[in-house]
C-alpha positions as CSV (number, residue, x, y, z in Angstrom):
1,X,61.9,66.6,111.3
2,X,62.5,65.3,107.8
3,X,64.6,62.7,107.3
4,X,68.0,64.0,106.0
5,X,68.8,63.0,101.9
6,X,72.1,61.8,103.0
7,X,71.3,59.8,105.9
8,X,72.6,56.7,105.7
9,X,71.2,53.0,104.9
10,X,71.9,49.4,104.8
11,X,73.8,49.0,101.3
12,X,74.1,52.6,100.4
13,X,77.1,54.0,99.5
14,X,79.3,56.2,101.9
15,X,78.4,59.5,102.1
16,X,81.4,61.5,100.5
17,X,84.1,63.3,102.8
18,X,84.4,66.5,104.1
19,X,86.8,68.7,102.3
20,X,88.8,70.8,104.9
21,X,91.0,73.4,103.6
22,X,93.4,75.0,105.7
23,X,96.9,76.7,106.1
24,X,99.2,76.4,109.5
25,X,99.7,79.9,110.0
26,X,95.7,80.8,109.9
27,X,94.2,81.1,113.6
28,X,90.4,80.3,113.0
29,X,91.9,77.1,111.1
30,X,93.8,75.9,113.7
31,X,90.2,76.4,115.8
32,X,88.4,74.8,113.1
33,X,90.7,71.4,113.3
34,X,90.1,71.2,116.8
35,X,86.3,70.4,115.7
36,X,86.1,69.5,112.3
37,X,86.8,65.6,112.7
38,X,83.9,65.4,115.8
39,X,81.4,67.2,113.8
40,X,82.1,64.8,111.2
41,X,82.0,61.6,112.7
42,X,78.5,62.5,114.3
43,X,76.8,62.5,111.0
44,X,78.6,59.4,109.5
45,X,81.5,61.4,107.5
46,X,84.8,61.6,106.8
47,X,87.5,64.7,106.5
48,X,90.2,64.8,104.0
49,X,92.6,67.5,105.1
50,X,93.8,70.0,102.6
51,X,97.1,71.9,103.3
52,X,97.4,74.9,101.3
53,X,98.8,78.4,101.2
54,X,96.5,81.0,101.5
55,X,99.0,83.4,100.1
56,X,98.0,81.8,96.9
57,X,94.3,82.3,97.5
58,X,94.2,85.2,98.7
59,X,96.5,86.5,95.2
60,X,94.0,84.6,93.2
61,X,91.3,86.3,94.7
62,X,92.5,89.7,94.9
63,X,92.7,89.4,98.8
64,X,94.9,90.4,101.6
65,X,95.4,89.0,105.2
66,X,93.1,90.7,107.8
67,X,96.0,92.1,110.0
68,X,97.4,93.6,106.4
69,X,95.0,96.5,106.7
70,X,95.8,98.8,109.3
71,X,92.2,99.5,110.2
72,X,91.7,95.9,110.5
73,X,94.5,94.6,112.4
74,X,93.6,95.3,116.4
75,X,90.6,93.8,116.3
76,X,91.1,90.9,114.3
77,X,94.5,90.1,116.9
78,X,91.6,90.5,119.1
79,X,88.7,88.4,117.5
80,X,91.6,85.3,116.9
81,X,92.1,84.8,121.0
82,X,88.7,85.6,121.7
83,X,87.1,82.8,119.4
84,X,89.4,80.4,120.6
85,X,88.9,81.4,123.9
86,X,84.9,80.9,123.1
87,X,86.1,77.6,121.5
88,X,87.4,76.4,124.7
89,X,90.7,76.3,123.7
90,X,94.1,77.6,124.7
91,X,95.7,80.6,122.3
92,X,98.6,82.8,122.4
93,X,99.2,84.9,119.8
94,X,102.5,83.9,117.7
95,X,104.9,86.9,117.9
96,X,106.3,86.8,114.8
97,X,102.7,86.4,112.6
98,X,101.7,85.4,109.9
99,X,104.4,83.2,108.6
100,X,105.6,81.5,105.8
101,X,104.4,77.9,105.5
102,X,104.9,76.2,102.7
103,X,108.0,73.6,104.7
104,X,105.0,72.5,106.9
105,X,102.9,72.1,104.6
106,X,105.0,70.2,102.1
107,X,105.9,67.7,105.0
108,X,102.2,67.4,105.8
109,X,101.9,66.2,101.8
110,X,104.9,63.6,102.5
111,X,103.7,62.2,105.7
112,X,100.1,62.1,103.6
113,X,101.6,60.2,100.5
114,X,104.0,58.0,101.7
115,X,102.7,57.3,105.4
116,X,99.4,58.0,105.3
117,X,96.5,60.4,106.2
118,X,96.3,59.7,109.6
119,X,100.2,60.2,110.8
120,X,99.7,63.7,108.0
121,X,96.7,64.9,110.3
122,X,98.6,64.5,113.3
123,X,101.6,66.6,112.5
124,X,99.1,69.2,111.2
125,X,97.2,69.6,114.6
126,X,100.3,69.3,116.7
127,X,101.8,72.0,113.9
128,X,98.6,74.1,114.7
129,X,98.6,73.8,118.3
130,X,102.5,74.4,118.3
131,X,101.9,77.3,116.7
132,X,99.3,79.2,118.7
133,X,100.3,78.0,122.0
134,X,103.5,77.8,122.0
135,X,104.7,80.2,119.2
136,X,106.9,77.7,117.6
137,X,107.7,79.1,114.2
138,X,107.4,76.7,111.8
139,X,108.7,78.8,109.1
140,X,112.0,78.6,111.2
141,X,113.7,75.5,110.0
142,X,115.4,74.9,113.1
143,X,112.2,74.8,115.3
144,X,110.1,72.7,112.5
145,X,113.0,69.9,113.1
146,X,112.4,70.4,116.6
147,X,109.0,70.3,116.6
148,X,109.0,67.1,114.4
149,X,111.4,65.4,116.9
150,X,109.4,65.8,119.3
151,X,106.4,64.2,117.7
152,X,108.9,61.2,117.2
153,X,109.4,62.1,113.2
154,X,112.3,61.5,111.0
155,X,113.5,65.2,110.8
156,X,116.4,64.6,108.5
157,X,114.1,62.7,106.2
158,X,111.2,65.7,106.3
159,X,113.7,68.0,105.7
160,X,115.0,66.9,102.7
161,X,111.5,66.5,101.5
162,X,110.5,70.2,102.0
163,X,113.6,71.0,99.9
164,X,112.4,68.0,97.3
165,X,110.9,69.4,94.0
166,X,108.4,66.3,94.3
167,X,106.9,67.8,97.7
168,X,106.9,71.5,96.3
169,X,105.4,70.3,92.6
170,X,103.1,68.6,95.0
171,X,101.5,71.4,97.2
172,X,101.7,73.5,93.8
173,X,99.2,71.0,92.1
174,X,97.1,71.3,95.5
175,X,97.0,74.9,95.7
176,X,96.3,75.2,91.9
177,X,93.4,72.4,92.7
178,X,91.8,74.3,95.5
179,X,91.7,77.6,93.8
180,X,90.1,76.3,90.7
181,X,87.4,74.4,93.3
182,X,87.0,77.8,94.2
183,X,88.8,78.3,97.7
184,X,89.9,81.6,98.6
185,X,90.3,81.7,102.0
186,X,91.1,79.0,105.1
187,X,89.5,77.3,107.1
188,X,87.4,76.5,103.6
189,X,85.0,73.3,103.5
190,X,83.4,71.5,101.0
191,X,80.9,69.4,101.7
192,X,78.5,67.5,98.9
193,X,80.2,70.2,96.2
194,X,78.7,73.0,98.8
195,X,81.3,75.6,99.7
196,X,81.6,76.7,103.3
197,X,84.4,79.4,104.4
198,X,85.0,80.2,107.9
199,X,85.5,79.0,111.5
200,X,82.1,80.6,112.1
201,X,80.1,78.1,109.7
202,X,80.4,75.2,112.1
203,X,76.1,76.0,113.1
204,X,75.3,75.7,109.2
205,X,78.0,73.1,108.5
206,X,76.5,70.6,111.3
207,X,72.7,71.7,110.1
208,X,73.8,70.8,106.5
209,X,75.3,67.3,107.4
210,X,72.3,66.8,109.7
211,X,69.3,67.8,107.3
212,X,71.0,68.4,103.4
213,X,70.7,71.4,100.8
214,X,68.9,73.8,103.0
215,X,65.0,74.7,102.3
216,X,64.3,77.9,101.2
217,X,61.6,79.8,102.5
């Protein structure tokens, strides 16, 4: 096996992060956080986490939501449980679905900026795992508070800062960002400027961090 162009060596540079694109209310991206950060750290990478709104996506691409077409909808309720289930991962389908999320992702951009990555990353995969497990609505004010109590956050504080104009100019300029990087969709990746959309790209994503551009044949 050829060595991979990215593998890494005394004095080089470190290799550039992983891009992961995702929105709280979107079931294969809640899967997808539960494996992003491994698949990462085996090849020597890091992931920035991206919250965005895929209603903006999807408008700039012309797209709707899977379970927005009739024909659609039964078997995509069905593919979101089954995938996780294949995942290895608990899932209960969120009654009222999808939601609105742009409170929860604002307070993921204030946790990010003023507390850093790491606490942001861990309200988004309790948010995610809240959310289709437990059907806690985060679009419901009153059960965001009570889900950020219970991860031991300052409610009152996050509250105020999903209602701040900084926090909502913030995850405008981040949507805006993502579309023009060419995102449409969530979970999304970018990896060395090479787009990948989909929980079902993990197989190329881990061959591409493994090995590099792939060889055509």
């Amino acid at each position: 096996m050829h060595e991979s162009p990215f593998a890494a060596r005394s004095g080089s540079p470190a290799r550039p992060p992983i891009q992961f694109y995702f929105d709280f209310s979107s079931p294969y991206a809640y899967i997808a956080s539960e494996w992003i950060d491994a698949v990462a750290a085996r090849h020597g990478r890091t992931v920035q986490w991206q919250a965005i709104l895929l209603g903006v996506t999807f408008q700039a691409a012309e797209l709707k939501p899977p379970v927005a077409h009739p024909i659609k909808r039964d078997y995509a309720l069905r593919d979101f449980e089954r995938s996780a289930h294949f995942a290895g991962l608990p899932y209960r389908q969120p009654e009222t679905f999808p939601i609105p999320t742009q409170n929860a992702a604002r307070v993921f951009w204030w946790l990010h900026d003023t507390q850093g990555a790491s606490q942001a990353v861990g309200f988004a995969r309790a948010g995610l795992r809240a959310y289709f497990t437990r059907g806690v609505v985060l679009s419901d004010p009153a059960q965001l508070r009570a889900l950020l109590a219970e991860l031991g956050l300052d409610a009152d504080a996050a509250e105020q800062a999903w209602q701040d104009q900084t926090w909502k100019q913030r995850l405008r300029g981040v949507n805006e960002a993502a579309v023009a990087a060419g995102v449409f969709g969530a979970p999304f990746f970018m990896i060395d400027g090479e787009p990948f959309w989909g929980n079902d790209r993990q197989p190329q994503i881990e061959r591409w961090l493994a090995r590099g551009p792939f060889t055509r044949l």
